[in-house]
NUFIKOL-687175 format. One line per 4 residues: number of its first residue (from 1); their letters; for each residue y, x, z of N, C-alpha, C, O, CB. Coordinates in steps of 0.02 Angstrom, whole numbers, plus 50000, padded with zeros to 5 digits. Each point is the difference from the previous one (the first is absolute). Glycine has a CB too. Layout:
BEGIN
NUM) a) Y X Z Y X Z Y X Z Y X Z Y X Z  ...
This chain:
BEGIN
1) xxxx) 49280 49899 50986 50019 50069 49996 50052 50013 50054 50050 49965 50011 49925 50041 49864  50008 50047 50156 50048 50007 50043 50075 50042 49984 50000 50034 49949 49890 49952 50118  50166 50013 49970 50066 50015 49973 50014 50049 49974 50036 50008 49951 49990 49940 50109  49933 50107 49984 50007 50069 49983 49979 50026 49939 50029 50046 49970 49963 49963 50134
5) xxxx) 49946 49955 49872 49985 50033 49927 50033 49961 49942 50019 49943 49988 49867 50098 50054  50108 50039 49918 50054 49959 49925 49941 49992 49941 49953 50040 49997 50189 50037 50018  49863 49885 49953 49990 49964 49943 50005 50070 49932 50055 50017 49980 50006 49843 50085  49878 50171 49909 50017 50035 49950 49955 49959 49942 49954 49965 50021 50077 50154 50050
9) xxxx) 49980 49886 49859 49962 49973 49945 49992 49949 49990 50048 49962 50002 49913 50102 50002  49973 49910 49980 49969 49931 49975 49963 49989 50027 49975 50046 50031 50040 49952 49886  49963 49948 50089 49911 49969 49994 49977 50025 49945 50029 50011 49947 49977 49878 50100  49906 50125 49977 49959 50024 49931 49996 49941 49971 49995 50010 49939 49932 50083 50097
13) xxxx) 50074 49846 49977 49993 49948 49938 50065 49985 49942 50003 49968 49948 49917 49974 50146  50132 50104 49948 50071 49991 49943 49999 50053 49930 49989 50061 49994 50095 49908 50125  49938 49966 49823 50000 50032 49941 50062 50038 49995 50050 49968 50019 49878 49948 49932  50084 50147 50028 50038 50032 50000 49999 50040 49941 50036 50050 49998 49966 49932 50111
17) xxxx) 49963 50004 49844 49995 50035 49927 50068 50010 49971 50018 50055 49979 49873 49890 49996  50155 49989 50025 50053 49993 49964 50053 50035 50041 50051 50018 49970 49910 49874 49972  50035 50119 50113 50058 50004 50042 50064 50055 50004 49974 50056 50004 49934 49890 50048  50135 50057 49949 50029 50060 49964 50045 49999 50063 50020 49951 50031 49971 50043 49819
21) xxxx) 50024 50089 50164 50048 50005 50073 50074 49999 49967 50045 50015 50039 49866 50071 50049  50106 49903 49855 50057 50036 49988 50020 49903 49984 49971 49963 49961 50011 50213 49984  50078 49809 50106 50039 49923 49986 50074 49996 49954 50030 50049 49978 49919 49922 50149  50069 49969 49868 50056 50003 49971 50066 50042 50029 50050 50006 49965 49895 49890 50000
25) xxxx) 50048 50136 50112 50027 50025 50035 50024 50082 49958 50050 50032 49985 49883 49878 50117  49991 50094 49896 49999 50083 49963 50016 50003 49925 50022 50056 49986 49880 49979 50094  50095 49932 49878 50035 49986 49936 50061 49987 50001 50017 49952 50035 49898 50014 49932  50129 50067 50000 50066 49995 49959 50036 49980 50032 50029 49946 50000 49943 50039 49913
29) xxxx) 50033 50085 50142 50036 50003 50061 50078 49992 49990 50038 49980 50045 49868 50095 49999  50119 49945 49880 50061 50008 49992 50042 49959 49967 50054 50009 49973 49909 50078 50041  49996 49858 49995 50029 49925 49981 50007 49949 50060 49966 50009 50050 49977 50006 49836  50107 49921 50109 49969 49954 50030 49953 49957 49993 49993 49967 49949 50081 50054 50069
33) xxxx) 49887 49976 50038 49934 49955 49981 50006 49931 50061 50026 50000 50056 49880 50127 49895  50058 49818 50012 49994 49940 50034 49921 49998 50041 49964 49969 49960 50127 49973 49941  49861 50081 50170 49939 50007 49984 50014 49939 50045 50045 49986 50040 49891 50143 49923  49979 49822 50005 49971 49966 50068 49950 50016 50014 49953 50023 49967 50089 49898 50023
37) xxxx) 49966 50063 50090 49943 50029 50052 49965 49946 50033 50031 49965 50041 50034 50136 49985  49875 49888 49961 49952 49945 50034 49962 50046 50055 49984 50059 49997 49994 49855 49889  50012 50034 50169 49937 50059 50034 49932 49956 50016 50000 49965 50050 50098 50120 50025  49849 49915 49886 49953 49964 49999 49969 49990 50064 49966 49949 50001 50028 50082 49893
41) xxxx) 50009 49997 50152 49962 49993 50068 50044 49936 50036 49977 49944 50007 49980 50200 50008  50109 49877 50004 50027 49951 50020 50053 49939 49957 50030 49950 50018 49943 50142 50071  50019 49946 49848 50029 49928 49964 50092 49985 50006 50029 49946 49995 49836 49997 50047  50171 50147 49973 50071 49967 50015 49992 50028 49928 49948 50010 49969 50127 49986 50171
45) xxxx) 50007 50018 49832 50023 50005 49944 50069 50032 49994 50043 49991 50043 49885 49919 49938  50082 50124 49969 50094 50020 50001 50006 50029 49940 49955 50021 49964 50075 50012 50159  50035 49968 49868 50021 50012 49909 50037 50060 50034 50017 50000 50059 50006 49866 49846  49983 50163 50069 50046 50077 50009 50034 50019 49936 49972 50016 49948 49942 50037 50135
49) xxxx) 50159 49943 49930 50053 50052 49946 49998 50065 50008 50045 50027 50031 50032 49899 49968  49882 50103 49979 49988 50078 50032 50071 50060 49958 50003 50002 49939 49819 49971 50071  50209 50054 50017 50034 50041 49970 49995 50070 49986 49974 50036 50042 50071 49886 49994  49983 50111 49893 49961 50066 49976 50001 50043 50065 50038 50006 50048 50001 49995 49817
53) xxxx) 49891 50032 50113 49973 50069 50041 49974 49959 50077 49999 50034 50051 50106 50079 49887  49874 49810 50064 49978 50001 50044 49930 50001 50008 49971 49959 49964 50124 50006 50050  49871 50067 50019 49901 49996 49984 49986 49989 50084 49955 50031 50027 50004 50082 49847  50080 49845 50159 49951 49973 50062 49968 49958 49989 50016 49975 49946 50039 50044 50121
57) xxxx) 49902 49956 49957 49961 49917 49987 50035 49943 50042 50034 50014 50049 49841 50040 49939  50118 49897 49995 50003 49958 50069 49979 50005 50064 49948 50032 50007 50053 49918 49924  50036 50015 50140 50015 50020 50044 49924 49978 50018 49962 50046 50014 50179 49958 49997  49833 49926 49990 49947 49973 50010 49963 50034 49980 49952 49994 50038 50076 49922 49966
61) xxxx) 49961 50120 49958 49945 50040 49964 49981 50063 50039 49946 50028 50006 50097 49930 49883  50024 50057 50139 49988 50075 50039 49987 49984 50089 49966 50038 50034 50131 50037 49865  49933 49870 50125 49999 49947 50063 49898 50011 50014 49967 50025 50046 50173 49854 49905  49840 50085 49979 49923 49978 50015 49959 50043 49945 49994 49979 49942 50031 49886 50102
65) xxxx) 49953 50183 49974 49979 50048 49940 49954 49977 49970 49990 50015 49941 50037 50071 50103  49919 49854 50003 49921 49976 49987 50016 49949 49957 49948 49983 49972 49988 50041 50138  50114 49941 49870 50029 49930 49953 49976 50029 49958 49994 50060 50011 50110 49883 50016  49868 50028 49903 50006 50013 49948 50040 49970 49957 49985 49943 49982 49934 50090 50047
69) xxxx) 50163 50013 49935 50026 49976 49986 50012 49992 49913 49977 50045 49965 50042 49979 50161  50005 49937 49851 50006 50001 49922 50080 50001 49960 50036 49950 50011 49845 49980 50005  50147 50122 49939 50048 50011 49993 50003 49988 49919 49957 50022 49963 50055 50049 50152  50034 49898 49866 50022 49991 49921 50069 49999 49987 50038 49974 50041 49868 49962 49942
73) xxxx) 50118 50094 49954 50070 50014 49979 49992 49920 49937 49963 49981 49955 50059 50203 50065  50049 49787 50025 50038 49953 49960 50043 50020 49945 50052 50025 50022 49944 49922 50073  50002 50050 49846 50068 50007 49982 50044 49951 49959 49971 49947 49987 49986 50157 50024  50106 49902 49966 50051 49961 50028 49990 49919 49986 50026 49955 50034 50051 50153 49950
77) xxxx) 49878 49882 49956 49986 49955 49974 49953 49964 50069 49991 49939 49997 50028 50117 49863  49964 49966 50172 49940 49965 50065 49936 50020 49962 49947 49972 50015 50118 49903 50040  49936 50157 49913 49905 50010 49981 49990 50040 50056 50047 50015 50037 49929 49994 49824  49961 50010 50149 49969 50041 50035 49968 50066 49963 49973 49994 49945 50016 49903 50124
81) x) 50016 50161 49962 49978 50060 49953 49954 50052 50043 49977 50050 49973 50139 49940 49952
């Protein structure tokens, strides 16, 4: 692919039934939240202390729009939610 064009959607072979646009980012903005961020394409990783009223995503996430990334709320106990 060349540089100039951007990356919109999926592949038609991706399941996307379950997929929901709304992340731990956009939930319960007015708390602190612990999210982790995997990015399945390239495999880095980062834990984020996100503080109330923040709803950016991660930096990597917005860096490479075509990653597909995966986001889950820790809480304090270390579960995942």
């Amino acid at each position: 692919m060349s540089r100039n064009q951007r990356v919109v959607g999926a592949a038609e072979n991706v399941d996307l039934r379950e997929a929901e646009d709304v992340t731990p980012f956009d939930r319960d903005v007015d708390e602190r939240r612990v999210i982790a961020c995997y990015c399945c394409t390239c495999e880095d990783s980062a834990t984020l202390l996100v503080e109330p009223g923040r709803t950016r995503r991660w930096e990597h996430d917005e860096q490479h729009p075509s990653h597909v990334v995966d986001y889950w709320r820790e809480d304090a106990g270390g579960e995942s939610t």
